[in-house]
Every structure is written in structure tokens, then in C-alpha cells.
C-alpha positions in Angstrom: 34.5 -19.1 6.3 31.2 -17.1 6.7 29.2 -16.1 3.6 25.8 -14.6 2.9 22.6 -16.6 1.5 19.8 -14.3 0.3 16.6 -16.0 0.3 14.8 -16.2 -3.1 11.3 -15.7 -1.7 11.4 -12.4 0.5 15.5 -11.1 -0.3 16.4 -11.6 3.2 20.6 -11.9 3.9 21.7 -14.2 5.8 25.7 -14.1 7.2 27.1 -17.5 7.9 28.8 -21.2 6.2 25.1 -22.4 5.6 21.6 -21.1 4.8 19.9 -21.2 8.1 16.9 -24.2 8.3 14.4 -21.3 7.8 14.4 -17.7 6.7 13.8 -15.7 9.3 11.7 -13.3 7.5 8.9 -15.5 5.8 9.7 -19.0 6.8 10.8 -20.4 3.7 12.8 -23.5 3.9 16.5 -23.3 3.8 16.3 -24.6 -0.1 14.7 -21.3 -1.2 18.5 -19.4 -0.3 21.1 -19.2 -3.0 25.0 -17.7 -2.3 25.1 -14.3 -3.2 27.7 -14.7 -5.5 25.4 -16.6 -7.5 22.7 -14.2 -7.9 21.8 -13.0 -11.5 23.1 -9.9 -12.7 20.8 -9.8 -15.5 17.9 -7.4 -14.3 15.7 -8.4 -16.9 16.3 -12.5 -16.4 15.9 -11.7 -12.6 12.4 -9.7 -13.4 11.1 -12.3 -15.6 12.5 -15.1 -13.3 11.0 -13.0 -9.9 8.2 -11.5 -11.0 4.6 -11.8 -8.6 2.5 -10.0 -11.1 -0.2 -9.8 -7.8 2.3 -8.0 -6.0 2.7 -5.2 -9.3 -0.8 -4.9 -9.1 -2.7 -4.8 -5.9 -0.1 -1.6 -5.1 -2.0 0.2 -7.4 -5.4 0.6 -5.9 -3.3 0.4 -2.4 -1.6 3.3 -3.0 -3.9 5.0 -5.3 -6.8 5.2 -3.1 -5.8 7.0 -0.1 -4.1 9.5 -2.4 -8.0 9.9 -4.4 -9.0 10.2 -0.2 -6.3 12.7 0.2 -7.4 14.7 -2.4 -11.0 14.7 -2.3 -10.6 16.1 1.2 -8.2 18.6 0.6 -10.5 19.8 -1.9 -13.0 20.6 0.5 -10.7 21.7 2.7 -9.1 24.2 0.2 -11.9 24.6 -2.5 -8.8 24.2 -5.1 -11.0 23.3 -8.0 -8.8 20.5 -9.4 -7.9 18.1 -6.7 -11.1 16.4 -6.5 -11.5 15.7 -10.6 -7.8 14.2 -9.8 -9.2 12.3 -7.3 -12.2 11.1 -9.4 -9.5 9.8 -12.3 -7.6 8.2 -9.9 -10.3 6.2 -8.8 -10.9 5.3 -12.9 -7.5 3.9 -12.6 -8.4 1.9 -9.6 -11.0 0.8 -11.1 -9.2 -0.5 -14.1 -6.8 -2.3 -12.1 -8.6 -4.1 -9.1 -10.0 -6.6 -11.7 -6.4 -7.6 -12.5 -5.5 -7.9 -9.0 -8.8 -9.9 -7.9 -7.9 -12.6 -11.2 -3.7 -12.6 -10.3 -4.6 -13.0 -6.3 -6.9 -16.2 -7.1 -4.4 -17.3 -9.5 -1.8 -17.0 -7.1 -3.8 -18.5 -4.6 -4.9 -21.5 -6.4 -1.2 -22.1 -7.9 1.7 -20.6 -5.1 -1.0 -21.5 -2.2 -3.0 -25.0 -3.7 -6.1 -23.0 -3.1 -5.7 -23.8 0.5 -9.2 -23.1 2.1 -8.1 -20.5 5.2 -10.4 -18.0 5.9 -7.6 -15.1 5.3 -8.1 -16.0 1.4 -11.7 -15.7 1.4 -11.3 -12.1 3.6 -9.1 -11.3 0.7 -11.2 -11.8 -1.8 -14.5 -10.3 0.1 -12.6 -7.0 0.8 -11.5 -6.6 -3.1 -15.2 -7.3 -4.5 -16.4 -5.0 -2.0 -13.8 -2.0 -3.1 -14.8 -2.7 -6.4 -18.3 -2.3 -5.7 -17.4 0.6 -3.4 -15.2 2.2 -6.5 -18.2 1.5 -9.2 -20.2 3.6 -6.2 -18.0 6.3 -6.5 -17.2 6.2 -10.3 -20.9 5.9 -11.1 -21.9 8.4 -8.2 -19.5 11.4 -9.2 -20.0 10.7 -13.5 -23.7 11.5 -12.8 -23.3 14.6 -10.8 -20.5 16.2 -11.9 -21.6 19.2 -9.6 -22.8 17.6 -6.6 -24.9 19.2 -3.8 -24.0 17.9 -0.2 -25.7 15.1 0.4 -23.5 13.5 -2.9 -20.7 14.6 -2.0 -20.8 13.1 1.6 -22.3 9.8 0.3 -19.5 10.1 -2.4 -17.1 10.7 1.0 -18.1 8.0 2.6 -17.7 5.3 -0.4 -13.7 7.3 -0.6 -13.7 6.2 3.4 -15.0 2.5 2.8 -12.4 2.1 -0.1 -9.8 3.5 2.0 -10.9 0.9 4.7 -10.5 -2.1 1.9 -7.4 -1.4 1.0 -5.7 -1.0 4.6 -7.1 -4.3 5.3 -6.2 -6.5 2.2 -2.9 -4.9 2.4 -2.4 -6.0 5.8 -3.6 -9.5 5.1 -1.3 -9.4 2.1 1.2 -9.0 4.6 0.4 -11.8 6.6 0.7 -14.0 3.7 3.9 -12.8 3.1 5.9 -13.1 6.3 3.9 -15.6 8.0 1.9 -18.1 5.5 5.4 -20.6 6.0 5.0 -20.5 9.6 1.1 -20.9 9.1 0.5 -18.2 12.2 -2.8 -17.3 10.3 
């Protein structure tokens, strides 16, 4: 009689009378899969229970970021007078949460990884100091010339660019972790 397992580390659903050896999606091992019918109803127990605090965090400054880029450009672009302020909190809030992210990724890596030295964690951890050196750049750059002449605003441009960069890149080495740290094609 076929049923569906649903892996407890990445959600995949898997049809079929047992869990397969290995999830499909991120490699975990065939222990990590619970029946559906047994999954917690209880949204709260399953957040408290599920919860990767990283994960929460390190989407802020990945999503934030390219919408500060997207703004800040579109200000020039338009000369509407409150995009780029918009984009200058947003980097404040960026700001405020990269060092969250930076102390929850080594947690994570020390604890769900054993602080496995692989030269992805160290990339990881290079590419967030840098975008918070980058973002301190920009914070610091734009609070002392509120009303920049050219030359600030493309150096202010370019440290926007260089976050944007950081945050692609540790989001797609985030990725690897996630769907291919199991099958250790790193």
C-alpha cells in the first residue's frame, strides 16, 4: 500500500511503502522521513521544533540588499527624492542583522556541521565580514554626506554593487549546503 514520507530536513514527499535510503533533495538519510500522517499539526510545536534561526536571518540582508540596490538606482534614474533615503534605512537594517546571521551561521556550523573545515565555510564567512564592512562603507559614507556630490555617490554605488555581489554569493553557497552538504559534492 503506497504512502508518502516527508523528509524532516528539506520537506521533500516521497510516495511509496518505505522512506527511500536517501532524500532525493538534500541527501539526508532515510531516518530523517516521518509518515505524513504523523506530522505535527501544532504550528507553533512544529516552529519551535523546525526552526534554523540562520535560515530567518541571513534572508534579511539577502533580500534586503538588492531592494536598497534597486532603489538607489531608480533614484537616479527617476530623481524621486525618497527612494534613495529608503534605500539608505534599509541598509541600517542590514546592518543590524548581518551580525546575527554571521554568530547563527558559525553556530550552526560548529553544531549541525562539527565545524567541518571545507573551504565553502570559510567562503561563507569571508563574504559576510566583507558585506559588513561593505554596509559600514555605505552606512558611514551616506550619514556623512547626506547631499553627496558625484564622486560619493558613485563610490557610495559601487559599495551597493559589492554588497549586492556578497549576498548572491553566500546565498548560493547557502544553497549548496542545503541540497548537497549530505552528498558532500562541495
Amino acid at each position: 500500500m503506497p504512502r508518502q514520507w516527508k523528509c524532516t530536513v528539506c520537506g521533500y514527499v516521497h510516495d511509496g511503502p518505505e522512506p527511500p535510503g536517501n532524500c532525493p533533495r538534500c541527501g539526508a538519510d532515510r531516518s530523517e522521513f516521518i509518515p505524513v500522517e504523523e506530522q505535527k499539526l501544532n504550528l507553533l510545536h512544529d516552529i519551535r521544533d523546525s526552526l534554523v534561526l540562520h535560515a530567518v536571518v541571513t534572508h534579511f540582508p539577502g533580500a534586503l540588499v538588492p531592494v536598497a540596490v534597486l532603489f538607489f538606482f531608480l533614484s537616479l534614474v527617476t530623481g524621486n527624492p525618497h527612494l534613495e533615503p529608503a534605500a539608505f534605512y534599509l541598509l541600517w537594517v542590514v546592518l543590524a542583522a548581518a551580525p546575527v546571521a554571521i554568530a547563527s551561521g558559525i553556530y550552526d556550523w560548529r553544531t549541525r556541521f562539527e565545524g567541518t573545515r571545507a573551504l565553502i565555510f570559510y567562503k561563507k564567512i569571508a563574504l559576510a565580514a566583507a558585506l559588513v564592512l561593505f554596509c559600514v562603507g555605505a552606512v558611514s559614507l551616506r550619514t556623512t554626506y547626506p547631499e553627496p556630490a558625484f564622486g560619493i555617490r558613485a563610490a557610495y554605488g559601487v559599495l551597493l554593487l559589492a554588497m549586492l555581489g556578497c549576498v548572491t554569493l553566500l546565498g548560493h553557497y547557502g544553497g549548496k549546503l542545503a541540497f548537497q552538504w549530505k552528498d558532500r559534492k562541495l
